[in-house]
C-alpha positions as CSV (number, residue, x, y, z in Angstrom):
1,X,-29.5,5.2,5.6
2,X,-26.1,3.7,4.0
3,X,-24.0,6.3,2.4
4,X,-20.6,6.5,0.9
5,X,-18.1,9.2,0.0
6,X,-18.2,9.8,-4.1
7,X,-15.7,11.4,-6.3
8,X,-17.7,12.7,-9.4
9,X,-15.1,15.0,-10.7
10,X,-11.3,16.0,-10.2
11,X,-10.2,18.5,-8.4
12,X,-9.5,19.8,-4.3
13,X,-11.0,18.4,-0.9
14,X,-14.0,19.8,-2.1
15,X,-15.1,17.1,-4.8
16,X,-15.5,14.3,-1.7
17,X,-19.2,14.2,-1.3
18,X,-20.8,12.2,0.9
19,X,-24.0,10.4,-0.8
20,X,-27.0,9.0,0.7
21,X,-27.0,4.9,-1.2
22,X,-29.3,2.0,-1.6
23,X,-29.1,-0.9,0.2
24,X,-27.5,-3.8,-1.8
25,X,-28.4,-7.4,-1.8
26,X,-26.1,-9.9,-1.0
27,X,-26.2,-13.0,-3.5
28,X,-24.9,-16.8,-3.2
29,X,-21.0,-16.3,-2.1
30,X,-21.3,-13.0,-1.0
31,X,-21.2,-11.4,2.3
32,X,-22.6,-7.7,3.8
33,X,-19.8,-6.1,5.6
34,X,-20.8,-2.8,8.0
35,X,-17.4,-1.1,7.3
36,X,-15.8,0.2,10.9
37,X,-12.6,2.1,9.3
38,X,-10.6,2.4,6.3
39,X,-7.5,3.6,5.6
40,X,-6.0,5.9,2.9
41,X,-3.3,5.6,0.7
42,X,-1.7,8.2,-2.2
43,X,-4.1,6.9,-4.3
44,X,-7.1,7.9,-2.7
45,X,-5.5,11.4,-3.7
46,X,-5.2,10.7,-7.2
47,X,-8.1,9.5,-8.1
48,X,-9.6,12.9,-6.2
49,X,-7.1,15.0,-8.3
50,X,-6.7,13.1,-11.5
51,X,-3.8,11.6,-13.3
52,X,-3.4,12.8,-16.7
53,X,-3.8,9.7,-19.9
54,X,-6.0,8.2,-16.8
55,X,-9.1,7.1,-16.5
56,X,-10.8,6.4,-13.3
57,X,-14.2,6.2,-14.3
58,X,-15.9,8.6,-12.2
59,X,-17.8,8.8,-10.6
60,X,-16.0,6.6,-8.1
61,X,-16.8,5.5,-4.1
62,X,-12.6,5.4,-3.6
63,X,-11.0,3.2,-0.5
64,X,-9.2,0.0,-0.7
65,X,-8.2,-0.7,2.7
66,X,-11.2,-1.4,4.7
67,X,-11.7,-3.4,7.9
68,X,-15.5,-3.9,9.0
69,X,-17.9,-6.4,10.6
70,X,-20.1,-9.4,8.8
71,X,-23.2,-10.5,10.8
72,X,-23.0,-14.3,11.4
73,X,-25.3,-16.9,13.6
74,X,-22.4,-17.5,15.8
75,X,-21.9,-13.5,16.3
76,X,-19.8,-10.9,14.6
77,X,-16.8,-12.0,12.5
78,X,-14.3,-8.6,12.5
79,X,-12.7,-8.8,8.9
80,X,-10.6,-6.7,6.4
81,X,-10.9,-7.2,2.7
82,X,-8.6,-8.1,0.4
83,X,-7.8,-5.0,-1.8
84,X,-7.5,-6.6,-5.1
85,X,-8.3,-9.4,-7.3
86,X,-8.5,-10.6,-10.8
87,X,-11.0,-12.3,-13.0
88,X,-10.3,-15.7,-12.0
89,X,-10.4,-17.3,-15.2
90,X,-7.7,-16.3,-17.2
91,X,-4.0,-17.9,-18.0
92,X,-3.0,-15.0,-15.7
93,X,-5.2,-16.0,-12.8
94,X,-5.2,-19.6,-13.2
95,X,-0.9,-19.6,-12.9
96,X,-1.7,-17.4,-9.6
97,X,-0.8,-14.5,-10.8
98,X,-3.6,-11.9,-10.5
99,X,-2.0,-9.4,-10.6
100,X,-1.2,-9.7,-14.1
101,X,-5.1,-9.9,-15.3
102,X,-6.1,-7.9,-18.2
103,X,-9.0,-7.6,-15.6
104,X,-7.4,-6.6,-12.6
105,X,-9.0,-4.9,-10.4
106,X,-8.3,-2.5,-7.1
107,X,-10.8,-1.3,-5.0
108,X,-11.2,2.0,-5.4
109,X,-9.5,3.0,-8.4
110,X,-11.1,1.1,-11.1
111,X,-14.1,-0.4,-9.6
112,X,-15.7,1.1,-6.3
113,X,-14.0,1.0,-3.2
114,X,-15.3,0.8,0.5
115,X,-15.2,4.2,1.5
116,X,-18.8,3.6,2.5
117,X,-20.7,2.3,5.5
118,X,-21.8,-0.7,4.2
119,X,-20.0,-2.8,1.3
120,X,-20.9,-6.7,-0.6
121,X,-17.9,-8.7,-1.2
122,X,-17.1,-12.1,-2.5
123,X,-16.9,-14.0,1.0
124,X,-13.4,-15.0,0.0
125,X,-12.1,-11.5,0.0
126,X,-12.5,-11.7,3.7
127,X,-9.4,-12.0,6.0
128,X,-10.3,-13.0,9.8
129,X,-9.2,-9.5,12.3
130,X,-5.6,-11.1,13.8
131,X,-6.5,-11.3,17.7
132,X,-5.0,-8.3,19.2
133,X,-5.9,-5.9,16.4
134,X,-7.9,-3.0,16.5
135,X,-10.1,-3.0,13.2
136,X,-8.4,0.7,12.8
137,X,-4.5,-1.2,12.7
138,X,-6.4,-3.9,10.4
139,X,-7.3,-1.3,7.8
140,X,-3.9,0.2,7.4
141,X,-2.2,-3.3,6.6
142,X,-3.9,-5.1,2.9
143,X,-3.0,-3.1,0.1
144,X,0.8,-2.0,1.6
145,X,1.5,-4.8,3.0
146,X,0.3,-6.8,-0.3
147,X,2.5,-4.2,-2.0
148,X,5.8,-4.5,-0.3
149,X,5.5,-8.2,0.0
150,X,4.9,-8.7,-3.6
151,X,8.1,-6.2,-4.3
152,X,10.6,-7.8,-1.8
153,X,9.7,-11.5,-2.2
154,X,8.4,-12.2,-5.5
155,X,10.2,-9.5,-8.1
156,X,13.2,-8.8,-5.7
157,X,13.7,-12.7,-4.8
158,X,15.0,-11.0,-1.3
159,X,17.6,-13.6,0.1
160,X,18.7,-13.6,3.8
161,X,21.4,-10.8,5.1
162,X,21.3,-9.0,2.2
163,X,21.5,-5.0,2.5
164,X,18.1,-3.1,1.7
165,X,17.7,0.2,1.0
166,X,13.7,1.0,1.5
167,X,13.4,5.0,0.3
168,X,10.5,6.5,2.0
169,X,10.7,4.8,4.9
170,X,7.9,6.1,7.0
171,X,5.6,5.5,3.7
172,X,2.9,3.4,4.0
173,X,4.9,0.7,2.3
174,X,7.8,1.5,3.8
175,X,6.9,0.8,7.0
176,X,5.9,-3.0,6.0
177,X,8.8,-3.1,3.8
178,X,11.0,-2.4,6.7
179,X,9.5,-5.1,8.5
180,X,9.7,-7.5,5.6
181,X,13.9,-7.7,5.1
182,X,13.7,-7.2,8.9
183,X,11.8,-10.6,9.0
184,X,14.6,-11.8,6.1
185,X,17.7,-11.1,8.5
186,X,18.8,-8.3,6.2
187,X,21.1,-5.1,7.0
188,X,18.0,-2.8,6.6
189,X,18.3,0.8,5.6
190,X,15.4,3.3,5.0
191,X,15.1,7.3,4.1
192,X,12.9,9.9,5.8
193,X,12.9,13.6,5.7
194,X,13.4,15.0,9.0
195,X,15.3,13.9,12.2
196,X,12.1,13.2,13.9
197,X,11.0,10.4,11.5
198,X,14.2,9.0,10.7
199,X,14.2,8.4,14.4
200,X,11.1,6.6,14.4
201,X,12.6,4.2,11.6
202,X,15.3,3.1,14.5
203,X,12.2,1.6,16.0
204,X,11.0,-0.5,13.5
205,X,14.5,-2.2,12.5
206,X,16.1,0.5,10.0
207,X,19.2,2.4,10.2
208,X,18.1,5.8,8.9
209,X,19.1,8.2,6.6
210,X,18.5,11.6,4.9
211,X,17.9,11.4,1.0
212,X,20.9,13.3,-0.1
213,X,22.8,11.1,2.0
214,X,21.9,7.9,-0.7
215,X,24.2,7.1,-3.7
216,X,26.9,10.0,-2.1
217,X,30.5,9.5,-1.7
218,X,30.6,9.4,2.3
219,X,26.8,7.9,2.1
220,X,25.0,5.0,1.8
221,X,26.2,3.0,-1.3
222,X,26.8,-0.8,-2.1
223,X,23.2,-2.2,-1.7
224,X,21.9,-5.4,-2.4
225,X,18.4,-4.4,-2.8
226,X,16.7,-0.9,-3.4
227,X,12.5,-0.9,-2.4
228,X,11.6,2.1,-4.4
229,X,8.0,4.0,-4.3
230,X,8.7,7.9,-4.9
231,X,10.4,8.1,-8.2
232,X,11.8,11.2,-9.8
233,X,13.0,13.0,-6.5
234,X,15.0,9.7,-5.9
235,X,15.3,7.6,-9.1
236,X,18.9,9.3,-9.9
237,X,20.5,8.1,-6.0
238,X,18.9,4.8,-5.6
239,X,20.8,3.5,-8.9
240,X,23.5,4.8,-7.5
241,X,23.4,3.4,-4.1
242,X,23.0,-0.4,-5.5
243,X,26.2,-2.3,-5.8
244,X,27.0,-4.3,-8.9
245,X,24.4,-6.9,-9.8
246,X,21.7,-5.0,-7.5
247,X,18.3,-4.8,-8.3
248,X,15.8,-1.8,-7.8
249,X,12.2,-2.8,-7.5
250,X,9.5,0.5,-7.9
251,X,5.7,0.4,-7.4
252,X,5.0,3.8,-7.5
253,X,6.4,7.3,-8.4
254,X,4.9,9.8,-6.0
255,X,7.2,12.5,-7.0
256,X,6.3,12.4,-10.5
257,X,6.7,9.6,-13.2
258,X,9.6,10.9,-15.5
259,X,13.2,10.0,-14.2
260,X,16.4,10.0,-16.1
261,X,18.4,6.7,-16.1
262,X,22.3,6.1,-16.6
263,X,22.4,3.6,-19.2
264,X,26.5,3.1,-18.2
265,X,25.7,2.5,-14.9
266,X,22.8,0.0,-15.8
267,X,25.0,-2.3,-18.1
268,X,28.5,-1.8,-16.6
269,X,27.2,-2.8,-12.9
270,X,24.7,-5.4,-14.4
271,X,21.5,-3.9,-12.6
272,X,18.0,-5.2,-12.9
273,X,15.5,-2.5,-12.9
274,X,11.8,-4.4,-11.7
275,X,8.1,-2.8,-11.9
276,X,5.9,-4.0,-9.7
277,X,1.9,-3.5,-9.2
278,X,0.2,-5.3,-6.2
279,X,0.3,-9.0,-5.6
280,X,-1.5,-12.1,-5.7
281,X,-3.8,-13.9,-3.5
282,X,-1.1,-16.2,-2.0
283,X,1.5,-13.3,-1.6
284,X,-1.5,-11.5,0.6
285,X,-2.2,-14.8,2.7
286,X,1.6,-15.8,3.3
287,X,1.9,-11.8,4.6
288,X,-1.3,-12.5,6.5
289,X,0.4,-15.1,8.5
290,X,3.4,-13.6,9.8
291,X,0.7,-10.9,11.0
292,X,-1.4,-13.0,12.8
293,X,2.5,-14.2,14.2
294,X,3.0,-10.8,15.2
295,X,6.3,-10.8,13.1
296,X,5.0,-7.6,11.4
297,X,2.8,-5.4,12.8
298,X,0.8,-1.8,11.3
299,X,1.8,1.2,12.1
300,X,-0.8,4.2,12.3
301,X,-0.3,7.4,12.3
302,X,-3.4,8.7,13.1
303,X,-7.4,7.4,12.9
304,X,-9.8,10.8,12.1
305,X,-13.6,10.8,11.7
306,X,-14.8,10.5,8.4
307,X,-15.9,13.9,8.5
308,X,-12.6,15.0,8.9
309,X,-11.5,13.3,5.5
310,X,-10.3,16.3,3.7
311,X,-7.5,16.8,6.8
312,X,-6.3,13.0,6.1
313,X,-6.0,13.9,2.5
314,X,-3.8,16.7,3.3
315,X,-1.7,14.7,5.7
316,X,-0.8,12.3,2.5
317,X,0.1,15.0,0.3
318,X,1.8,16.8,2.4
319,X,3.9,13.6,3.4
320,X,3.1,14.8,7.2
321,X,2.2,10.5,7.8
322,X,4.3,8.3,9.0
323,X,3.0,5.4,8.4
324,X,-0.9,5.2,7.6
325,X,-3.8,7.6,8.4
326,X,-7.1,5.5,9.0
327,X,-11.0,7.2,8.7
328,X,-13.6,5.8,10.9
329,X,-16.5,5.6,9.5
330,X,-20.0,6.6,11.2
331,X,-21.9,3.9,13.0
């Protein structure tokens, strides 16, 4: 019987019920994907906890990184699913910028996501399994990899040998950031919060550092480029570390969402301060492509039974991960 895990009210470990479902139908254009694995991000854990002013629509099947497998008459074709899309038909969308819909969406937050054995997609939100990839490593790359990519190369308009600064390095996008203005030729930096991990950064391109180390006299300063994603802990020291002209690029503030700002420093040193949410449909496919190259590669922390879900929370919000943590799903 297909099932998925449901979130039909805030709160602890305890609100992820698993739910016996029906068995969808899969119309022109669409495709019937048995999902294998899918991995978790932060905000698989928000939309379990709740975000204040927010509404997820609950109740909600959460998940946006999912690899599976769709039947075909030549045989199984292993796929991941692109995590996010727009409506297709607005100014927005048509200029290729999706991410800028009034009616984006992103699986699992504000539609359902694929946290489910069984999910029907749009055929084009299919992307082939790169040879060489388990479909566990292929469900901890879309939405991160989407993410970083859309930061670095589109908002950032990251040139070659610059110096990047990536703070929380062993992040989910930090790891593919790393690897992005590694790809770029750049002098790449990247924070982590205990000897252990900042080792592990030496291994995927980046010199390491503590946090307080960032923005200090003695520390890391003078940056081209600052790939932001935890926010109040670190606003204050990645303005600092940027050298005149530098730009800061943030998609998420998993410290919390209030951060002061030095309006001196942001008009003396002529900073640019960029948001950025996802990406768009060619960002994902250019990524795609150096994947399939093996120019960047996932990096998985762990891969848990589904029924071990509640321990992959805690691993996110305890920042024990480095990199992501992948659920299989039952056969």
């Amino acid at each position: 019987m297909p099932y998925a895990i449901v979130i039909a009210r805030h709160g602890g470990s305890e609100v992820l019920e698993r739910r016996e479902t029906a068995a969808g139908v899969a119309r022109a254009g669409e495709v019937r994907v048995r999902v294998t694995h899918v991995a978790l991000n932060h905000l698989d854990t928000w939309v379990r906890r709740g975000v204040p002013g927010h509404d997820f629509g609950l109740p909600r099947i959460p998940g946006s990184d999912v690899a599976g497998v769709v039947d075909t008459p030549d045989g199984p074709r292993h796929v991941v699913l692109h995590p996010s899309w727009g409506c297709g038909i607005c100014p927005a969308c048509l200029g290729g910028r999706q991410n800028r819909c009034p009616d984006f969406k992103l699986r699992g937050e504000n539609c359902d996501g694929g946290l489910r054995s069984e999910v029907i997609v749009p055929a084009w939100q299919c992307l082939d399994l790169p040879a060489g990839l388990t479909p566990a490593a292929g469900a901890a790359m879309p939405l991160t990899l989407l993410t970083a990519w859309h930061m670095l190369v589109q908002r950032a308009k990251l040139q070659r040998n610059e110096r990047v600064l990536i703070q929380a390095g062993a992040s989910g996008v930090g790891v593919m950031a790393i690897q992005i203005a590694a790809l770029f030729g750049c002098e790449v930096h990247a924070t982590a919060s205990t000897p252990e991990r900042r080792e592990r950064l030496r291994t995927l391109g980046a010199i390491p550092w503590d946090y307080a180390q960032i923005g200090s006299r003695g520390g890391l300063r003078d940056v081209d480029v600052v790939c932001e994603s935890v926010g109040a802990d670190t606003w204050e020291s990645s303005v600092r570390a940027l050298k005149w002209g530098g730009r800061l690029v943030i998609c998420g503030a998993t410290s919390g969402a209030e951060a002061k700002i030095n309006l001196r420093a942001l008009f003396f040193k002529q900073l640019d301060l960029l948001g950025s949410t996802m990406g768009t449909t060619p960002d994902l496919l250019s990524a795609w492509a150096e994947v399939r190259a093996g120019r960047i590669r996932p990096v998985v922390h762990t891969v848990l039974p589904i029924q071990r879900l509640a321990e992959g929370h805690a691993l996110l919000e305890n920042r024990a991960a480095f990199g992501k943590v992948v659920m299989e799903m039952d056969e």
